[in-house]
N, C-alpha and C positions, 0 to 999 in steps of 0.2 A: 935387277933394278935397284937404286938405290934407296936406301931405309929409311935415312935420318935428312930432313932439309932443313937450314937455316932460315933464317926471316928472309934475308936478300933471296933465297933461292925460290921462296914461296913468293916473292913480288914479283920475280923474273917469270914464275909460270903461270900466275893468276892476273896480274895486274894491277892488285891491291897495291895500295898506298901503305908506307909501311908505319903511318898513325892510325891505319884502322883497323890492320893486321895487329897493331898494340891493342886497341881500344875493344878491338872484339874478344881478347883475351882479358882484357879488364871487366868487362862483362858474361864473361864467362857462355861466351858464342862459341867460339872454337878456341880449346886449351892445348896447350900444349905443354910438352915436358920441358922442366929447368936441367940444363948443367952451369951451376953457377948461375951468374945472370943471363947466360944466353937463351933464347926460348929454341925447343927442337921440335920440329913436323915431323910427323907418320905422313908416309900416304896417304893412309883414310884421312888426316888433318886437312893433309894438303888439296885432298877431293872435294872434303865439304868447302874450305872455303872458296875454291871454284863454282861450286854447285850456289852456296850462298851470293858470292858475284854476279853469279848468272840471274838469280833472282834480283839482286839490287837492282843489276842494269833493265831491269823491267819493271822496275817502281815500286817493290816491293817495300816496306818500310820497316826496320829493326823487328818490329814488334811479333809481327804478319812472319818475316824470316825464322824468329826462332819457334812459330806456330809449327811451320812446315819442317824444318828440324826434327825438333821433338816427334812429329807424327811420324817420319822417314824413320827415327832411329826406335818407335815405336812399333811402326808395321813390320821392316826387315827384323829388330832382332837382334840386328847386327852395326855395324857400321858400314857404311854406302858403297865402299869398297871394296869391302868383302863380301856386299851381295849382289852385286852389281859386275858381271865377271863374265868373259868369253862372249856369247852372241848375245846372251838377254837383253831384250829391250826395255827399259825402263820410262813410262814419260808420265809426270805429274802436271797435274793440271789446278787449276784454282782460278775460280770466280772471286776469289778474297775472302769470301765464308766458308765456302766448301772446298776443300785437297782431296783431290782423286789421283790414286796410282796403279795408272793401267800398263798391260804387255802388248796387245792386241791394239793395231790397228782398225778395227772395226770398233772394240769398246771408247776408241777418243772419237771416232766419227760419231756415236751415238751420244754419246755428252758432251758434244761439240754443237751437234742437231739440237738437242733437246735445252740446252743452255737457251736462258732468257737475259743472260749479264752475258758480257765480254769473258771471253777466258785467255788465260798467262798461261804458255804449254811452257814447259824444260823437259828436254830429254837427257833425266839423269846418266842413262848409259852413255850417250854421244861425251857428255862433261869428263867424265870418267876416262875414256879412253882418248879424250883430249890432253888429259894428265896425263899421262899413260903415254903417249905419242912427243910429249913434250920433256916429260924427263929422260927419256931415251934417244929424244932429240931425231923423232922421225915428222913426217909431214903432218899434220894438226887433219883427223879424218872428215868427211862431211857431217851434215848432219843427220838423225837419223830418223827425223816425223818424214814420213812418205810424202810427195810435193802434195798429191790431194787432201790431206792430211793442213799440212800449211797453206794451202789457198783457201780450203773452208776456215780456219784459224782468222786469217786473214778478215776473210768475210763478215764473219760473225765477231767481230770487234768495233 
């Protein structure tokens, strides 16, 4: 798999615009390494900001984004792609105040149940192996909240 991605190569696999693939680096959301003036992605770079898009595109707001950030690279340990690897399932959930990171489809159906706000699910692992599926240039895989899972989702919004 390959190492190092260009700006153009992170907009070809994320969808970012590449003023805010700049601008997230000027605010120091996702950094990446200089050679010269060029910015260079990691993987892990190139996940979060996937994983980060995926939150935009559900309304999440800069602010809110780099809460959950911090908390993911707080709980793993690690960086998202390096914990996030082979069959784990990953999915994070957020009423906007509270981030939940559950493995178990039974733990989202019971904080899904017990929610009194709307909840945002991402299933960090699906994101992950999107990248993953995309830099190696195979088919993009489904998703991976179980559909009962997504029609209470649904529901409960």
């Amino acid at each position: 798999m390959k190492e190092s991605f260009t700006s153009q190569d992170v907009i070809r696999l994320t969808g970012i615009s590449a003023r805010q693939l700049q601008w997230w680096d000027e605010k120091r959301i996702v950094v990446p390494t200089r050679e010269s003036r060029r910015r260079v992605y990691t993987f892990a770079d190139v996940t979060e900001v996937a994983v980060i898009c995926e939150l935009r595109t559900k309304g999440f707001s800069l602010q809110r984004v780099r809460k959950v950030v911090r908390y993911l690279q707080k709980e793993f340990g690690t960086r998202l792609a390096e914990t996030v690897t082979g069959f784990s399932e990953y999915h994070l959930l957020t009423d906007g105040r509270t981030i939940y990171l559950e493995t178990s489809p039974q733990q989202i159906l019971d904080i899904l149940e017990n929610s009194r706000q709307p909840m945002f699910a991402v299933c960090l692992s699906n994101t992950v192996r999107q990248v993953r599926a995309s830099i190696s240039g195979r088919k993009r895989p489904r998703g991976c909240v179980p559909e009962k899972v997504r029609r209470k989702a649904r529901l409960g919004s």
